[in-house]
ZAMARGU-4260 file (C-alpha; in steps of 0.2 Angstrom, whole numbers, plus 5000, padded with zeros to 4 digits):
<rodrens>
0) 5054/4987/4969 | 5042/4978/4977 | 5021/4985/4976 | 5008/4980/4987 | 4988/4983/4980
5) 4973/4983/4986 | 4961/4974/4975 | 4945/4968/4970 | 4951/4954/4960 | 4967/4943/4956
10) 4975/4953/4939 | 4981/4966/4929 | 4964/4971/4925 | 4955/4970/4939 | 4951/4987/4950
15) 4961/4995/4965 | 4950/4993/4978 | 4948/5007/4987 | 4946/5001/5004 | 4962/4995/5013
20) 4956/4985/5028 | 4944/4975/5019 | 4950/4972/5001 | 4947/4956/4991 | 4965/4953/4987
25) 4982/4960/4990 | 4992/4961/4973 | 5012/4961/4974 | 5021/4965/4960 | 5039/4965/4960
30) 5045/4977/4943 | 5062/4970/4944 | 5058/4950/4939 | 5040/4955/4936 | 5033/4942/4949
35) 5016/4944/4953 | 5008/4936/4968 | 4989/4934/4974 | 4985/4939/4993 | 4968/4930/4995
40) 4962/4942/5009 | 4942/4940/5006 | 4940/4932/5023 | 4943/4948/5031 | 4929/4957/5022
45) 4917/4949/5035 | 4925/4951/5050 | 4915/4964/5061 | 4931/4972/5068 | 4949/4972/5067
50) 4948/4972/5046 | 4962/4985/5043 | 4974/4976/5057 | 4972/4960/5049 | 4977/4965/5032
55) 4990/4976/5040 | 4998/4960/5046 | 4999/4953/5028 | 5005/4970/5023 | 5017/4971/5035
60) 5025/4951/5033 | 5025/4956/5014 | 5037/4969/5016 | 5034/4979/5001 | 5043/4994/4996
65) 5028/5003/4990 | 5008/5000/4994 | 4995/5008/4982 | 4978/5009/4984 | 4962/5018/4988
70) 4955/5029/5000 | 4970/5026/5012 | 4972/5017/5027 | 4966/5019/5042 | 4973/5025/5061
75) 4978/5008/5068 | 4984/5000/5051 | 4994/5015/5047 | 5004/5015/5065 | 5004/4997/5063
80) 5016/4999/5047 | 5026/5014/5051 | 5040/5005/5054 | 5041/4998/5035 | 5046/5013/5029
85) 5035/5009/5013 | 5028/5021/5004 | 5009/5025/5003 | 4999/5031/4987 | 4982/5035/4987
90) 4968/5037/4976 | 4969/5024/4966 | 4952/5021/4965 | 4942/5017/4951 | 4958/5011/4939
95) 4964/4994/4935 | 4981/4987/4942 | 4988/4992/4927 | 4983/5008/4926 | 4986/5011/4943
100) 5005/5006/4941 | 5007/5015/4926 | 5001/5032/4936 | 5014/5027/4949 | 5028/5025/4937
105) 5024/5043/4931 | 5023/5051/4948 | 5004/5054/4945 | 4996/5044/4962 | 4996/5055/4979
110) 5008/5050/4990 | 5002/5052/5008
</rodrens>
């Protein structure tokens, strides 16, 4: 399975970030061969508009199977992705990658 994160920093321990349209970095993890891959996405922080379809558009050409992260996405990023079929977890905030993931495996993120 493939999970996309949104993140304030490149590893395991760094924090989900809880914005989705202007995260620092995008974190895959594949928990099949355990790959793990860095999204730099901090360029889009500056950006006055059009953050959330930006990193929608990385989102979306990563094709993950599952995307965990803060406060949710917006409206435009979330039709922009509907047609991945990917799952979305919320609430995330304020715990590491791996924290975060371990919540996921144990069914304990909101699923929106």
């Amino acid at each position: 399975m493939k999970i996309a994160f949104t993140s304030t920093g490149p590893d395991w321990d760094s924090i989900i970030d809880a914005r989705f349209g202007r995260t620092g970095f995008i974190v895959m993890y594949n928990d099949e061969d355990h790959d793990f891959r860095v999204i730099d996405n901090r360029a889009v922080a500056d950006v006055t508009h059009g953050a959330g379809t930006a990193t929608a558009q990385k989102i979306y050409e990563l094709k993950p199977d599952v995307l965990i992260t803060g406060n949710g996405l917006g409206e435009t990023a979330s039709n922009a992705l509907k047609h991945l079929e990917m799952k979305v977890f919320v609430e995330a905030h304020n715990l590491t990658l791996r924290q975060a993931y371990e919540q996921f495996k144990k069914n304990r993120l909101k699923q929106v």
